[in-house]
N, C-alpha and C positions, 0 to 999 in steps of 0.2 A: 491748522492742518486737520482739515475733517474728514476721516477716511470711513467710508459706509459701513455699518456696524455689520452688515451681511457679511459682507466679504472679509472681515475680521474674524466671525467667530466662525466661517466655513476653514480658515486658517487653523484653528483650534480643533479641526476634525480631522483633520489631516497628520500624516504620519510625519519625522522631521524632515525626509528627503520627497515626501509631495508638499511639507510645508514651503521648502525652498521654490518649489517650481510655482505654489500660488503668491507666494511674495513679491519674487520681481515681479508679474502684472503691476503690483500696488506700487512700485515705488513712483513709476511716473505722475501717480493721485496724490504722493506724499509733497512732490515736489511743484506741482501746482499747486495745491492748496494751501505752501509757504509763501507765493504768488500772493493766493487771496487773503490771508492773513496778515502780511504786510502792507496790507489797503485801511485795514483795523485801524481804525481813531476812538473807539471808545477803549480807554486802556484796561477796564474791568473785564470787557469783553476778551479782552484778545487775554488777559491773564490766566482766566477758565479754558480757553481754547487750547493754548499753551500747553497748563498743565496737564490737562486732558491727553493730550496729542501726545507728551511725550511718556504715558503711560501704555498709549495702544506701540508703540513705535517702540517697548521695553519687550512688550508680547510679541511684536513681528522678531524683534531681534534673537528671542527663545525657540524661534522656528527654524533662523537662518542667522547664526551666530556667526557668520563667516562672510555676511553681507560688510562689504569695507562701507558702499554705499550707506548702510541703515547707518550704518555709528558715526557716520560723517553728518547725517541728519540729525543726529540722537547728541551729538558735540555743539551742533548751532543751536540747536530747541534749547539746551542748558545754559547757554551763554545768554539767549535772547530772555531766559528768566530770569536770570541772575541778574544782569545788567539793568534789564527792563524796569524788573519788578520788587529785587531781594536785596541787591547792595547798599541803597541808601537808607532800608528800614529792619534788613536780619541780614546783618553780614557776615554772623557766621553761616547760617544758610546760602547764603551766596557765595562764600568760600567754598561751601560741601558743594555745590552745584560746580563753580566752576574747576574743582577737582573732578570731578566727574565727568564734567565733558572733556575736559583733558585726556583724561582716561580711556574712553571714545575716541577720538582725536589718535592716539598714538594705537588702539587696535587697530584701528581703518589704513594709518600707515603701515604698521607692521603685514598686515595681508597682502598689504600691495606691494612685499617685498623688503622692507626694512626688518630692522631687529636692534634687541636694548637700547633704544631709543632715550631713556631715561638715567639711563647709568653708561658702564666703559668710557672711553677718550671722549673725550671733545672732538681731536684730527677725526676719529674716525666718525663719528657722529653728522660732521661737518662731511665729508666724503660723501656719505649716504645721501644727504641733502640735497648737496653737487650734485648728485643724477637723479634727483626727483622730475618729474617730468609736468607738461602742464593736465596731464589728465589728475595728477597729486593736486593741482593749486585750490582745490576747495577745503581738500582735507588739509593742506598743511596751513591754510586760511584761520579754521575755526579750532585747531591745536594751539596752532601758537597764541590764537585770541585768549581762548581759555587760559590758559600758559600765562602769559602775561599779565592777567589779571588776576590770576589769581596769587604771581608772585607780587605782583601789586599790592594785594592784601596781606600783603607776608612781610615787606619791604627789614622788619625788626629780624630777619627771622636768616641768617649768613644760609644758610644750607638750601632757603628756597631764593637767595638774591642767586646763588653759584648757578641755579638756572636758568637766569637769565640769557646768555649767549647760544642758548640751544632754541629758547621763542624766535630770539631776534634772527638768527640763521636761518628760520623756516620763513618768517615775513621776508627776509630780505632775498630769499629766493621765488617766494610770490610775487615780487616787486618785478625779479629779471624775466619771469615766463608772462605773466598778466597783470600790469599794475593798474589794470581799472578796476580789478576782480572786486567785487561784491562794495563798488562804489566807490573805488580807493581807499578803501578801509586798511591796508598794510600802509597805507600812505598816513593813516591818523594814526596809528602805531608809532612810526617811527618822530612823527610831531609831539608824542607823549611823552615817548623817549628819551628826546634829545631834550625835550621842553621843561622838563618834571624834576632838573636834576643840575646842581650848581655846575658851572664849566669844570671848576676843580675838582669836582667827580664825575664828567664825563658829558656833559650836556653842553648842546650846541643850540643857542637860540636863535640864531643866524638858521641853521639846518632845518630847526623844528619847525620857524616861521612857513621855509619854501616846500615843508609836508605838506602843512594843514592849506597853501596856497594847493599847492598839487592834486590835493583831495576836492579843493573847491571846485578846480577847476572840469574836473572829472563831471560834475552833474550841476556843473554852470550854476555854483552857489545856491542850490535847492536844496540839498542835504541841510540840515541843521547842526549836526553832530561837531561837524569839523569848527563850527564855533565854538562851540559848547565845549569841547576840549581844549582849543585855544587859551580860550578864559579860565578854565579850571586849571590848567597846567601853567601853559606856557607865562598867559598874564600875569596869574600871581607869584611863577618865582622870578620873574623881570620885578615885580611890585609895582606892576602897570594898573593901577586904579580906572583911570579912565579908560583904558581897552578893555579890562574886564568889566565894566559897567555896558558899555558900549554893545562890546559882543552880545552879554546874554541880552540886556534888554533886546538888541533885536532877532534875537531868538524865539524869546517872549510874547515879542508883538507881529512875528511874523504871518502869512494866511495862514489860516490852516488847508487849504486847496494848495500850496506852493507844488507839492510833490507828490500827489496822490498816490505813485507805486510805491512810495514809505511812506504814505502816513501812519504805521503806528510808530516807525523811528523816530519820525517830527513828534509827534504827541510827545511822547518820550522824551526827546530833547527839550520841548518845551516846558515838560515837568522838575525836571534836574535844574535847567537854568534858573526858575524861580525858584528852587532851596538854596542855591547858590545865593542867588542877588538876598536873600536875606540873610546871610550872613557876612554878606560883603563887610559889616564894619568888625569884625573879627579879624580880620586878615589884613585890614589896610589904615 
C-alpha cells in the first residue's frame, strides 16, 4: 500500500477536523494500492511495503480515529503480516499482531454501530450480528480472521478458546450476505474449523472437506491457500498421509503466473507448504 508521502505529511499539517476532510480523499489510494500489492511475488518486498504501509495507515488513523474504514484496512494489513510473514518464525509477534488487528476489527464494528463486542451475553452478541449488514462484511471478514487466529494461537488457553463462537458468528454471517467475499476465505475458515478438531470435539470432516471444495470453487482452484489448509488441518487430523503429501506438493510445484491478482497469497502458500512437507515425517 504506497500512499505518496506528499499527501501524508500535508496530513500532518493539518488540524484533526481538516485532517478528517484530507483522509477520506486517501482512502480510495489505500485501497488500490492493496490491489497492487497483492500482485507482490517477491515476498521481502511485499514484507517492507507491509510494514511500512501499516505505520503510515497508524498516522492517518491519528488524524481520523473514527475512520471504521481506516481500522478495517489497519485489521487486514495486521493479519496479512502475521500470517504472511510472523507465524511460522515469531509467533509471539504474530500473536501481538493478530491481537491487534482484532482490536481494529472490533473498533470499525463498534462505529458502525455495535457495542461490547467482546464481553456481555453471547444471545446478545449473536443479536447484533444478526443485523450486521453487507456493508459490515469486510470488517466482520478481517475481525473474525484475526479472532480466529489468534485463538488459534491460544488453543491451551479456556478463556481465549470461550471466544471462539463470537469469530465463528461473524464468519458465518459473511457467509449469508457474501460468501465469495475476499475469495471465500470465510469458506477456509469454516474448513479449519470443522477440519482441525476430533468429531468428539466438534469437527466435521465431511463439512470441512465441502468448505475448502466451496473455496476452490470460488477462483476455480487458483488460490493456493485452500490447499494448503486442507493438508495442514484437515489431512493430518484424518492421518491422511497421501492427501497431505499430494496437496502441498502440488502447491509447491504449482505456476507461479496461476493467479497473478494474488500472487503474493500464492508465494505465500508456496512457502508454508514446503515447511510443512518437511516435516511431514513428524506427523505421519
Amino acid at each position: 500500500m504506497r500512499i505518496p508521502l506528499i499527501l501524508i505529511s500535508s496530513l500532518f499539517l493539518a488540524s484533526c477536523t481538516m485532517g478528517q476532510v484530507l483522509v477520506k480523499p486517501a482512502i480510495p489510494l489505500v485501497d488500490n494500492s492493496i490491489e497492487k500489492l497483492n500482485r507482490e511475488t517477491d515476498l521481502k518486498a511485499a514484507e517492507k511495503t507491509i510494514t511500512g504501509n501499516l505505520k503510515i495507515l497508524q498516522r492517518m488513523l491519528k488524524l481520523d480515529p473514527k475512520s471504521a474504514q481506516l481500522h478495517t484496512f489497519a485489521a487486514q494489513g495486521l493479519y496479512g503480516l502475521a500470517y504472511g510473514f510472523r507465524e511460522d518464525s515469531q509467533p509471539q509477534s504474530a500473536s501481538d499482531l493478530y491481537l491487534r488487528g482484532l482490536q481494529h476489527g472490533v473498533t470499525a464494528l463498534q462505529l458502525n454501530g455495535a457495542n461490547n463486542l467482546r464481553g456481555g451475553a453471547i444471545a446478545d452478541f449473536n443479536k447484533q450480528v444478526s443485523g450486521m449488514r453487507k456493508s459490515d462484511v469486510a470488517t466482520m471478514f478481517w475481525t473474525a480472521s484475526n479472532w480466529g487466529k489468534w485463538i488459534d494461537m491460544h488453543r491451551d488457553d479456556a478463556d481465549a478458546l470461550a471466544q471462539l463462537p463470537r469469530a465463528t458468528a461473524l464468519m458465518q454471517r459473511v457467509i449469508e450476505l457474501e460468501d465469495s467475499f475476499y475469495y471465500g476465505g470465510a469458506h477456509m475458515y469454516f474448513g479449519v474449523y470443522y477440519g482441525s478438531r476430533s468429531p468428539t470435539i466438534g469437527g466435521n470432516f465431511k463439512k470441512s472437506r465441502a468448505y475448502f471444495d466451496r473455496a476452490r470453487e470460488i477462483t476455480n482452484g487458483k488460490l493456493l491457500i485452500p490447499d494448503l489448509l486442507q493438508a495442514q488441518y484437515l489431512a493430518r487430523q484424518e492421518f491422511n498421509r497421501k492427501e497431505f503429501h499430494q496437496l502441498l506438493s502440488g502447491v509447491v510445484n504449482a505456476p507461479d503466473n496461476l493467479m497473478p491478482e494474488l500472487g503474493l497469497q500464492n508465494q505465500i502458500a508456496k512457502r508454508k507448504a514446503a515447511a510443512l512437507l518437511k516435516r511431514e515425517s513428524e506427523w505421519f
